[in-house]
C-alpha positions as CSV (number, residue, x, y, z in Angstrom):
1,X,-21.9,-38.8,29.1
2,X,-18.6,-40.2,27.9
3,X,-16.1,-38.5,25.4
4,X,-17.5,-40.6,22.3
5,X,-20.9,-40.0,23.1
6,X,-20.5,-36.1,23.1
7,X,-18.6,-36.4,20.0
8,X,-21.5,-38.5,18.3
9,X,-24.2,-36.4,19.9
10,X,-22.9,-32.7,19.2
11,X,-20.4,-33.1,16.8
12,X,-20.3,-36.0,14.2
13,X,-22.7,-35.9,10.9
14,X,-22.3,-37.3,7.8
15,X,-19.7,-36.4,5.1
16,X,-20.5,-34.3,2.3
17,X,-17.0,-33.6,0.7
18,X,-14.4,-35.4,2.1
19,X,-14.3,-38.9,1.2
20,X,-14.3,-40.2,4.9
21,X,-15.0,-38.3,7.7
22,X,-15.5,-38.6,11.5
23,X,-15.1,-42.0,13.1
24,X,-12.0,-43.7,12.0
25,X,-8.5,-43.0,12.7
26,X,-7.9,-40.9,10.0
27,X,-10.2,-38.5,7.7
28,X,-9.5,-38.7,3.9
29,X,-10.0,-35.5,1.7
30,X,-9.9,-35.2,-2.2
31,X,-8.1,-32.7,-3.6
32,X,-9.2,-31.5,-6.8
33,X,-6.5,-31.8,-9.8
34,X,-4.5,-29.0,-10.6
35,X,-5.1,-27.2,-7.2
36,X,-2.9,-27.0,-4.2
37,X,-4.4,-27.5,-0.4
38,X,-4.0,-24.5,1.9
39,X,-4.1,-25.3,5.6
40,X,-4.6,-22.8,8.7
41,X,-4.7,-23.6,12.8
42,X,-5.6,-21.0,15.5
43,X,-6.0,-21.9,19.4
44,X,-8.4,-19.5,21.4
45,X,-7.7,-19.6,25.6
46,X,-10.5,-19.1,27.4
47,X,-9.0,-16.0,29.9
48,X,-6.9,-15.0,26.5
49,X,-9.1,-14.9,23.9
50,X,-12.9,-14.6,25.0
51,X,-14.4,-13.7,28.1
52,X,-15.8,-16.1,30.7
53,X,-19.5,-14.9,30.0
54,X,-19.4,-14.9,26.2
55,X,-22.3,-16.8,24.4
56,X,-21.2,-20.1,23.2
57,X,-23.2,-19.4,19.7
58,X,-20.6,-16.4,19.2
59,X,-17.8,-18.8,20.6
60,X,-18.7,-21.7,18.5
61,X,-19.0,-19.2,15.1
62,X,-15.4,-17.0,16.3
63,X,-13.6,-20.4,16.6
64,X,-14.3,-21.3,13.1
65,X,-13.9,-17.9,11.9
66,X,-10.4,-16.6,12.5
67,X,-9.5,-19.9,10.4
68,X,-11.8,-19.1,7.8
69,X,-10.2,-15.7,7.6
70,X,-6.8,-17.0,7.3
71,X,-8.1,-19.0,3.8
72,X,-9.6,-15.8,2.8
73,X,-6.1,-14.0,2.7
74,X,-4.8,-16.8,1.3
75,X,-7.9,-17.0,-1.4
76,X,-8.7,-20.4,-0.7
77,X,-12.2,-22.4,-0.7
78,X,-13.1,-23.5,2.3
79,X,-13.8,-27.3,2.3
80,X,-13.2,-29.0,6.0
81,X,-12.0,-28.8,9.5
82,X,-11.2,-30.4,12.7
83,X,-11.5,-29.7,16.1
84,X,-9.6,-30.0,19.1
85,X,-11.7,-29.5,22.1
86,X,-10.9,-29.3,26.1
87,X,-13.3,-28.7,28.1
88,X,-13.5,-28.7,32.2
89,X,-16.8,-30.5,32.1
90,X,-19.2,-31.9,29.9
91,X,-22.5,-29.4,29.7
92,X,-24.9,-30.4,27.3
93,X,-26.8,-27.5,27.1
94,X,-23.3,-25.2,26.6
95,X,-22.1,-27.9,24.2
96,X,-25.7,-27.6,22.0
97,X,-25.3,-24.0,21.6
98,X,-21.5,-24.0,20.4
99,X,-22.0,-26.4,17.9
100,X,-24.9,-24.4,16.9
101,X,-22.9,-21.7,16.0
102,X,-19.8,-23.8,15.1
103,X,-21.9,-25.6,12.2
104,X,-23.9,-22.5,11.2
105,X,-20.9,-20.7,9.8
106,X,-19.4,-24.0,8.4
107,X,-22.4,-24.9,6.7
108,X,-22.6,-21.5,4.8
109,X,-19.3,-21.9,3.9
110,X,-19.5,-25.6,2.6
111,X,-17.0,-26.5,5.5
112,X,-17.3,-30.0,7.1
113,X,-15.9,-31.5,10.2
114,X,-14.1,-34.1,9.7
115,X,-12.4,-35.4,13.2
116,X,-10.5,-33.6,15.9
117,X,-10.1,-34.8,19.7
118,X,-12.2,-34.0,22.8
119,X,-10.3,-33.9,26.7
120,X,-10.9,-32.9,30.0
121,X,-9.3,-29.2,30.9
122,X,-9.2,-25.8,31.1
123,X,-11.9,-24.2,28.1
124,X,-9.5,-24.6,25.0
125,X,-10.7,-24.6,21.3
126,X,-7.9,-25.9,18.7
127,X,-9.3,-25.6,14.9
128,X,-7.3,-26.8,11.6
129,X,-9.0,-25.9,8.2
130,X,-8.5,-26.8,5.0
131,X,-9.1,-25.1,1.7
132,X,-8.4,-25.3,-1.9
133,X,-6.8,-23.4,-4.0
134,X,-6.4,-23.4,-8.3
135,X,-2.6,-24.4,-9.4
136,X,-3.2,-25.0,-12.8
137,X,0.2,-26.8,-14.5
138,X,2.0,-26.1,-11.0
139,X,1.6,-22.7,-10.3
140,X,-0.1,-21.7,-7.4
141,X,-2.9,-18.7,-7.5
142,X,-2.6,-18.3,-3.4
143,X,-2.6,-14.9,-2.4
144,X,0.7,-14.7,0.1
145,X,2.6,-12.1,2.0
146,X,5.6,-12.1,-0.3
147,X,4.6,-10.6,-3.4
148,X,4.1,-6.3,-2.5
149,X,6.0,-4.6,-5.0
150,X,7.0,-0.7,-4.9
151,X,4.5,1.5,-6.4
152,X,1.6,-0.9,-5.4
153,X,-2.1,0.4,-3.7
154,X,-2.5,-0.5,-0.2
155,X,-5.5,-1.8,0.8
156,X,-7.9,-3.3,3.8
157,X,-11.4,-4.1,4.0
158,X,-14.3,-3.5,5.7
159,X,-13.8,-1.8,8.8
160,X,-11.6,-1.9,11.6
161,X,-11.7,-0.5,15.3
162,X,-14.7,-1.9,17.0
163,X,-13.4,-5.3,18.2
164,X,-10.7,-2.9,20.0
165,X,-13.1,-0.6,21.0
166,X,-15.2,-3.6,22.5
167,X,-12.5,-4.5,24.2
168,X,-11.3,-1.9,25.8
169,X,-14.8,-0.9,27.3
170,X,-14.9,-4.9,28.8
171,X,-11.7,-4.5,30.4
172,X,-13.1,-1.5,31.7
173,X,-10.5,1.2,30.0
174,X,-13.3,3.3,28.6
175,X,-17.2,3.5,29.2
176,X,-19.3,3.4,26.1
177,X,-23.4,3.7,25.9
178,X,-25.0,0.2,25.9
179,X,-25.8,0.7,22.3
180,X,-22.6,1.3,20.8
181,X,-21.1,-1.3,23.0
182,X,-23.3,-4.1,22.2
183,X,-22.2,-3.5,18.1
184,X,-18.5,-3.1,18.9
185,X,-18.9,-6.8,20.9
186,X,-20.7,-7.8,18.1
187,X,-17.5,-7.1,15.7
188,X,-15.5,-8.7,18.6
189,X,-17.0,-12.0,19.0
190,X,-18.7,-12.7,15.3
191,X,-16.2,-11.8,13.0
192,X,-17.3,-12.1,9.3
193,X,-14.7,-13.7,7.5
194,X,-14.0,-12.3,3.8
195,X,-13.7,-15.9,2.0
196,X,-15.8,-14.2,-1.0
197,X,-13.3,-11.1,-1.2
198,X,-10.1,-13.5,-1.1
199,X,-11.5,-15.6,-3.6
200,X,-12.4,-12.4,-5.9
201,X,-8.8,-11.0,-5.6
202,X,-7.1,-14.1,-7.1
203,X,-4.9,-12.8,-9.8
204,X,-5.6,-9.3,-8.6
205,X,-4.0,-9.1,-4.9
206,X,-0.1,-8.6,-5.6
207,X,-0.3,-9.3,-1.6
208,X,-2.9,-10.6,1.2
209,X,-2.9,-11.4,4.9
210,X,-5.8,-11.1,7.4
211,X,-5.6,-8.2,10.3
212,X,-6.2,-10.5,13.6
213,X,-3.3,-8.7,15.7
214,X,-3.5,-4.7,14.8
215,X,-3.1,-3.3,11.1
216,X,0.2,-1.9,12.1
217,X,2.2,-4.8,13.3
218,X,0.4,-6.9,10.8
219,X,1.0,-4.8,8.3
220,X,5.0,-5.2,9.0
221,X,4.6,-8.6,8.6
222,X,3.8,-8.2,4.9
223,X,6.2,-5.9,4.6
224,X,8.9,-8.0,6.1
225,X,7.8,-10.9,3.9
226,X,7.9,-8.6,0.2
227,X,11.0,-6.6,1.5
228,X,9.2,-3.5,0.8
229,X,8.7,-0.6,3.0
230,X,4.8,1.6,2.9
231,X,3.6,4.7,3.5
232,X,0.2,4.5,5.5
233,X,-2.4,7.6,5.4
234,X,-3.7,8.0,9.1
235,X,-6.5,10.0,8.8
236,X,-7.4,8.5,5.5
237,X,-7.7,5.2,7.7
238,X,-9.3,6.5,10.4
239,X,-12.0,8.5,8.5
240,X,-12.9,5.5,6.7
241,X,-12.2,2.2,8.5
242,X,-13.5,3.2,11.9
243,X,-17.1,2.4,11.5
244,X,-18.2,5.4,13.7
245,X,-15.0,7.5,14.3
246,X,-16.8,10.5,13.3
247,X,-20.3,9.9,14.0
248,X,-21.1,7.3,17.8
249,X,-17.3,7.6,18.7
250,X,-16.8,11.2,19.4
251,X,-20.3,11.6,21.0
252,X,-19.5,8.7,23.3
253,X,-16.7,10.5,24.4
254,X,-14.1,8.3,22.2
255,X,-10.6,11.2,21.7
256,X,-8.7,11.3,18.6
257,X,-6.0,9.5,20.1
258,X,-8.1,6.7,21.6
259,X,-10.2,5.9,17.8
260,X,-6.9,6.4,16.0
261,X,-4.7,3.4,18.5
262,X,-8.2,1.0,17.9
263,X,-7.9,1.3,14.3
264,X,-4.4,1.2,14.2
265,X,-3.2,-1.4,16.6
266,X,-6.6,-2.8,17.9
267,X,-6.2,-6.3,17.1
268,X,-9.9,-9.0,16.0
269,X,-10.7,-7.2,13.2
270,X,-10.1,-10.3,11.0
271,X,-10.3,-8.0,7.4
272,X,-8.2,-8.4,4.7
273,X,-5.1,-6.5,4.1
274,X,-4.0,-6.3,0.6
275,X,-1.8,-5.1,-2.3
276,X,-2.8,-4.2,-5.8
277,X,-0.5,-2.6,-9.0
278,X,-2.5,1.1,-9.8
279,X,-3.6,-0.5,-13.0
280,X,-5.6,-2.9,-11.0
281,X,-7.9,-0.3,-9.1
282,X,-10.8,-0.3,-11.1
283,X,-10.5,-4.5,-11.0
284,X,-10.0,-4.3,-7.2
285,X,-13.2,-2.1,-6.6
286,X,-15.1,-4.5,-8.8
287,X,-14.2,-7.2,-6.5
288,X,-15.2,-5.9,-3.3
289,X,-18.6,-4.8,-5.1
290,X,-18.8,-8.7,-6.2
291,X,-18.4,-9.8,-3.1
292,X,-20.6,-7.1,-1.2
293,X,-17.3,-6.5,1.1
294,X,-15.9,-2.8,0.6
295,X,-12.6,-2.0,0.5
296,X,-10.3,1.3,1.3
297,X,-7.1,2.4,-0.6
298,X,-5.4,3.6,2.6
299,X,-1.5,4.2,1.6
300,X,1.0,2.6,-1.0
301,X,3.9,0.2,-1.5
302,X,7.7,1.8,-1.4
303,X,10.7,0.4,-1.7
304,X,12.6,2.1,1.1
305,X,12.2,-0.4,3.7
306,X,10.3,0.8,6.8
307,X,6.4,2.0,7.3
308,X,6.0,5.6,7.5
309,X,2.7,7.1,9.1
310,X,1.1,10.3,8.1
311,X,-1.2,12.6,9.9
312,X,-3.7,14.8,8.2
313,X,-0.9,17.7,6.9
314,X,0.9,14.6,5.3
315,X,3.6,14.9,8.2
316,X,5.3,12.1,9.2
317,X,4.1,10.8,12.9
318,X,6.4,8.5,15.5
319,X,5.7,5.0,15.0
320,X,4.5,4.3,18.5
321,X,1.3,2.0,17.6
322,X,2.1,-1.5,18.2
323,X,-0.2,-4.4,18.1
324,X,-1.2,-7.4,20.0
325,X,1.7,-10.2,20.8
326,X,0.6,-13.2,23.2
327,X,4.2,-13.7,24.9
328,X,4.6,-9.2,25.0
């Protein structure tokens, strides 16, 4: 099998939105009037970003996800994407099962592929989406980093932890019963990416981004962008965004310490982290109940610069969380 019959066996089907797709040099896309086009690329390694033995299904749904998620902080609708595929040799059976799980999330997300490239190396998956988002006489409704303001809610949804947690029992760090391990890989490898959430928090969300590398070094990078400092409950976030931090965690012999770094600097989480004026609260909460995703109130927006962290007696704690960096 040659390079453009994999492509027209596994990967090309007909367009739907775009107004050319796969099989010409170039796709065209039409975007709507008044909206402006958001686009997002991520690279996952294999050796750096999944495990050798992971199931392509998973593989083929992550790939697509951690773009997705990047549109969903930026409250864009998904509408296509390419792919940029290396692979060391052609297995059809491995190939069958990706796209499975590659077209199963675009397809619920009304995402088409519309071209990429396909080459011989080392297992490499390259995806660039594009989404839409309303900018009605100019002006942009995209959630970005740069708008927290002092006195805002801070906010993240769903829950966060697991992937870490996951992780940290593969590399062999921790040992977890096969139960809770086989839900914490499930958060690790099949991300659920909050498109309906973003889209809810247009006009809402002073500030989005999503949590791929650790809520604490992501959450700097908001902070960096606004040029606004935050004040982050600890236990507030621990007791409510670890999924099991007080229930399968402790009895699996999961410390403090250990469920406190996974939800603080565990990285894969792929949530939303977000900003929100007080007035907004009741809004915000409507939102996440709209779009079935719930959300935590986990600290606030100052305007000294700097993020302060605060145990359980509201005292200060040293900022020694940091959070995933691929050249640290």
């Amino acid at each position: 099998m040659g390079e453009f019959d994999l492509i027209e066996r596994f990967f090309k089907r007909p367009a739907r939105r775009a107004v050319l797709g796969i099989g010409d040099d170039c796709a065209l896309l039409q975007t709507p009037a008044g909206a402006h086009m958001a686009i997002s690329c991520d690279m996952l390694v294999q050796g750096r970003h999944f495990f050798d033995d992971v199931d392509p299904r998973t593989l083929g749904h992550k790939a697509l996800a951690v773009n997705l998620s990047d549109l969903a902080a930026c409250g864009a609708e998904p509408q296509a994407f390419t792919l940029a595929l290396a692979l060391p040799q052609i297995d059809e059976a491995w190939l069958a099962a990706f796209a499975q799980g590659l077209f199963a999330l675009a397809d619920s997300h009304g995402c088409e592929l519309i071209g990429g490239d396909t080459t011989r190396g080392p297992l490499n998956i390259c995806i660039t989406v594009f989404g839409n988002v309303p900018a009605p006489a100019g002006h942009s409704q995209a959630l970005l980093r740069s708008g927290a303001r002092p006195g805002d809610d801070l906010y993240a949804s769903g829950h966060l932890g697991d992937a870490r947690l996951a992780l940290e029992a593969l590399v062999g760090h921790i040992a977890l019963p096969p139960g809770l391990l086989q839900s914490a890989r499930q958060r690790l490898e099949v991300p659920s990416p909050r498109i309906a959430l973003g889209l809810a928090l247009r006009g809402l969300a002073s500030a989005a981004m999503d949590l791929s590398d650790g809520l604490v070094g992501d959450l700097g990078h908001l902070l960096k962008a606004s040029r606004v400092g935050a004040t982050l409950n600890t236990e507030v976030a621990l007791a409510r965004l670890a999924a099991r931090a007080h229930s399968d965690w402790p009895a699996a012999g999961v410390s403090h310490a250990q469920a406190l770094r996974c939800v603080l600097s565990g990285g894969d989480d792929y949530e939303l982290l977000f900003t929100a004026p007080p007035s907004a609260h009741s809004a915000v909460l409507a939102a996440a109940q709209r779009s079935s995703t719930p959300v935590t109130c986990i600290g606030h927006i100052d305007a000294q610069p700097g993020l302060r962290l605060l145990d359980a007696a509201g005292v200060p704690m040293p900022e020694h969380f940091t959070s995933f960096d691929h050249f640290a």
